[in-house]
N, C-alpha and C positions, 0 to 999 in steps of 0.2 A: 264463850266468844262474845266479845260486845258489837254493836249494835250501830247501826247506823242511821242519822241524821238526814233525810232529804230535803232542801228546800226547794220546793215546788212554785214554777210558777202558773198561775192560773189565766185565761182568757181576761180582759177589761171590758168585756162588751159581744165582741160576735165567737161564736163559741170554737167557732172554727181554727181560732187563733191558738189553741192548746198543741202542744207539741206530741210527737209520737213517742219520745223519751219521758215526756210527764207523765202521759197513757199509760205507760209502759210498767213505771215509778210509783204509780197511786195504785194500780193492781198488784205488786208485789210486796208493799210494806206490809206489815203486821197492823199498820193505825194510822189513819189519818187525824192529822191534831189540826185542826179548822179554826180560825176567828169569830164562827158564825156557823154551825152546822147543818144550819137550815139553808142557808144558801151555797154551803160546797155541794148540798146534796142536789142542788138541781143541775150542778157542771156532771156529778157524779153517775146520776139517773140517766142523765143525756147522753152518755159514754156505756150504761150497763156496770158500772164498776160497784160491787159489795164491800170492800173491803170498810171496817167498821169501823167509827170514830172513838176518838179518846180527851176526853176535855178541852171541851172549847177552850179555847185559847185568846179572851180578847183583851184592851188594855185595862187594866184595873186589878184582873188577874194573873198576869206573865209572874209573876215573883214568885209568889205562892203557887204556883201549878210546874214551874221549873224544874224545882226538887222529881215531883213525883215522875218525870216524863223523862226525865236522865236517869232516876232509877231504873225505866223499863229499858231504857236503852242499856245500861251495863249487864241489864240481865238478858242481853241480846236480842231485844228485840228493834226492828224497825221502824224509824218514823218519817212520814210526809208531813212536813210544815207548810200549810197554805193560808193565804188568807183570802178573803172576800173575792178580790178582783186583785189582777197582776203579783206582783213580786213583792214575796213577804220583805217584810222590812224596812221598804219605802214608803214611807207616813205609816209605816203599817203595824200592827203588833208582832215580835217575834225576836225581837233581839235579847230578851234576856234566857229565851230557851236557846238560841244558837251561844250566846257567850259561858252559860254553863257547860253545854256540850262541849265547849273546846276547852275549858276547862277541867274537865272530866278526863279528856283523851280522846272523847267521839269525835269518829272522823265527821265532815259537815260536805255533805255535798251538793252544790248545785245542781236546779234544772232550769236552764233560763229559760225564759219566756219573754209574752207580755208584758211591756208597764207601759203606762200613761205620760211619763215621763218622757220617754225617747220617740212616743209615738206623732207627742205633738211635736218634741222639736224638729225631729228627720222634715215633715210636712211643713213646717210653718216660715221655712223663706229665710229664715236668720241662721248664720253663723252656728255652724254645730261643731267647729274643731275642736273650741274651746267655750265651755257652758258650765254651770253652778245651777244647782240644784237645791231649795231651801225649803223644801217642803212645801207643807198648808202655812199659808200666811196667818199672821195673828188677830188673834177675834178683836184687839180693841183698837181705833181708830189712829188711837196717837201711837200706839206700836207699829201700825202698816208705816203710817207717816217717816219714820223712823228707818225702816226698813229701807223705803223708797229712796231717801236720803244718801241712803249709803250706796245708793246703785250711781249716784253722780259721776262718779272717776271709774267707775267697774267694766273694764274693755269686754269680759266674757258675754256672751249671751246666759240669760238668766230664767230658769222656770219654776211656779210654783203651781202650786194648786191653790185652788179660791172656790167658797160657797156661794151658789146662786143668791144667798137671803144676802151679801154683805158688795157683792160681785159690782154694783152701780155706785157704790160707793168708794170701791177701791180704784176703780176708773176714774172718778172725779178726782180723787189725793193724786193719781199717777197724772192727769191732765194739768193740775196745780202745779206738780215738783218736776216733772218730767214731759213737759211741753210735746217737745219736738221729737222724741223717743218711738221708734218705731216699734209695736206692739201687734203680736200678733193671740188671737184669745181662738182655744183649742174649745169645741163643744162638744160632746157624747161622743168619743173617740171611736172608734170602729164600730158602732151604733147604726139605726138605721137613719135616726137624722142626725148623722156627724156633720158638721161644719168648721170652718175656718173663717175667722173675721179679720183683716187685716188693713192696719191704719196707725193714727196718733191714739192714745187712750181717749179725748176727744170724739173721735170720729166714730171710736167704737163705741162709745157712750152713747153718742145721737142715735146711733143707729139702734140697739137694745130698747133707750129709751121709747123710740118708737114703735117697739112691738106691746106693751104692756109688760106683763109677766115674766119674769123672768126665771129660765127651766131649764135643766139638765146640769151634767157633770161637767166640769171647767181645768181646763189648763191653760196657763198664762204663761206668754214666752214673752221676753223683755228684751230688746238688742241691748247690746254692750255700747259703752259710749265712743266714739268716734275721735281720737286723736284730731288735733287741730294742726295745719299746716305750717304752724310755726315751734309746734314743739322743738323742745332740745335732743339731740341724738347722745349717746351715751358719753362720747369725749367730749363733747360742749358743755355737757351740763356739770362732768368732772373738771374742766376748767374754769366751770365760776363756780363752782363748790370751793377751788383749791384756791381764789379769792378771796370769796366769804370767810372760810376759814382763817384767812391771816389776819382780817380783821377783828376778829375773833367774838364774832356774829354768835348769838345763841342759836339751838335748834331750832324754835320755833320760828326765828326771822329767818333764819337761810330756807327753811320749807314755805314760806311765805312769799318770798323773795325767786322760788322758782315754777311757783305756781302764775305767782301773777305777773310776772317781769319774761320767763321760758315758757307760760305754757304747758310748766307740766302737769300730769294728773295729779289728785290730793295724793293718795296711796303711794305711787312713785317719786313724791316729793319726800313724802313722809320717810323714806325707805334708804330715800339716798341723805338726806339729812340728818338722820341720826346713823347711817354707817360711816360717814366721812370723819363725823366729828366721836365716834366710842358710844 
């Protein structure tokens, strides 16, 4: 009989946050496959749970450790996939053990939990209907920039994670390209010194700056940008499309033409300007 996949999620910080189905799920596999076995063993020790590990599991090695861990699963055995903090797979090592498993035929089953993710955005005052998720930002300067950029027309609320070493830096590029952008920066998430900072990236930069050092784990919530009150609603902008169009305007001027003339987002320019015209 084959074998089962769990993926487990683990506490981000106060240990109390682990569920009674994890509990439950980490005492009956046959192996916990850990990012880091040194550090599942203190969620592990804290709960009394023995059950043994099975190769670390962290990035560099997922490819090459894949094979061997699908193999024990066809040979029916059980596995918990956990990583460091919160929910494997988000920034986190684990996807290329869950994509073989489904490959194979092993069943893959969740155990929700924690992540860092939802914790700051639920908390942090911004729009959580509709949110984007990009991970850990990029280590080089002109790549954040980049990134930032693209947040201009982007109506979601947006979250990533950011390192304390790069953290005052990436508040000065967001203060540069995104002025007026409401930001909210998550600190040591269920932790003892959690916080919430809440302002312009601006404001939140003064304020960092003023403590010296800068410490702990980071999530960064971004609002979405704010429709202006003269945008086009969907039949206005269809009847100067179907204008443009007679004139027989390229793509690039009619998306031009209804950014700056309607007001529309870049994206949603972009979007109706090449479906009007093929």
């Amino acid at each position: 009989m084959v074998g089962r996949l769990y993926v487990v999620s683990l506490p981000i910080g106060n240990l109390g946050d682990i569920t009674l189905r994890a509990l439950e799920t980490l005492r009956s596999v046959d192996f916990v496959v850990a990012e880091d076995t040194r550090t599942t063993r203190r969620v592990l020790d804290h709960y009394e749970i023995r059950t043994p590990f099975r190769s670390s599991f962290y990035q560099g090695v997922e490819d090459e450790r894949a094979d061997e861990l699908v193999g024990l699963l066809r040979d029916g055995k059980n596995l918990a996939l956990v990583s460091d903090a919160g929910t494997p797979l988000v920034s986190d090592p684990g996807f290329p053990l869950v994509r073989a498993a489904v490959e194979a035929g092993v069943a893959v089953e969740p155990v929700p939990g924690a992540t860092a993710v939802l914790a700051g955005l639920i908390a942090s005052g911004l729009p959580a209907d509709r949110f984007c998720f990009d991970g850990a930002l990029p280590r080089k300067k002109s790549h954040r920039a980049e990134f930032f950029t693209g947040l201009t027309d982007e109506p979601r609320t947006t979250v990533v994670y950011e390192s304390p070493h790069r953290l005052l830096e990436t508040l000065e590029i967001l203060a540069d390209l995104l002025p007026e952008r409401r930001i909210v920066l998550a600190r040591e998430l269920t932790k003892l010194h959690e916080e919430f900072l809440r302002g312009t990236a601006a404001e939140i930069l003064h304020a960092l700056q003023a403590r010296g050092e800068v410490r702990g784990e980071f999530v960064l919530v971004i609002a979405g940008s704010e429709s202006r009150d003269g945008d086009l609603d969907e039949e206005s902008a269809q009847s100067i499309l179907s204008v443009l169009e007679a004139e027989g305007l390229s793509k690039a001027a009619v998306q031009r033409i209804l950014q700056v003339v309607g007001g529309v987002p870049r994206n949603r320019a972009y979007s109706l300007a090449h479906r009007s015209s093929g």
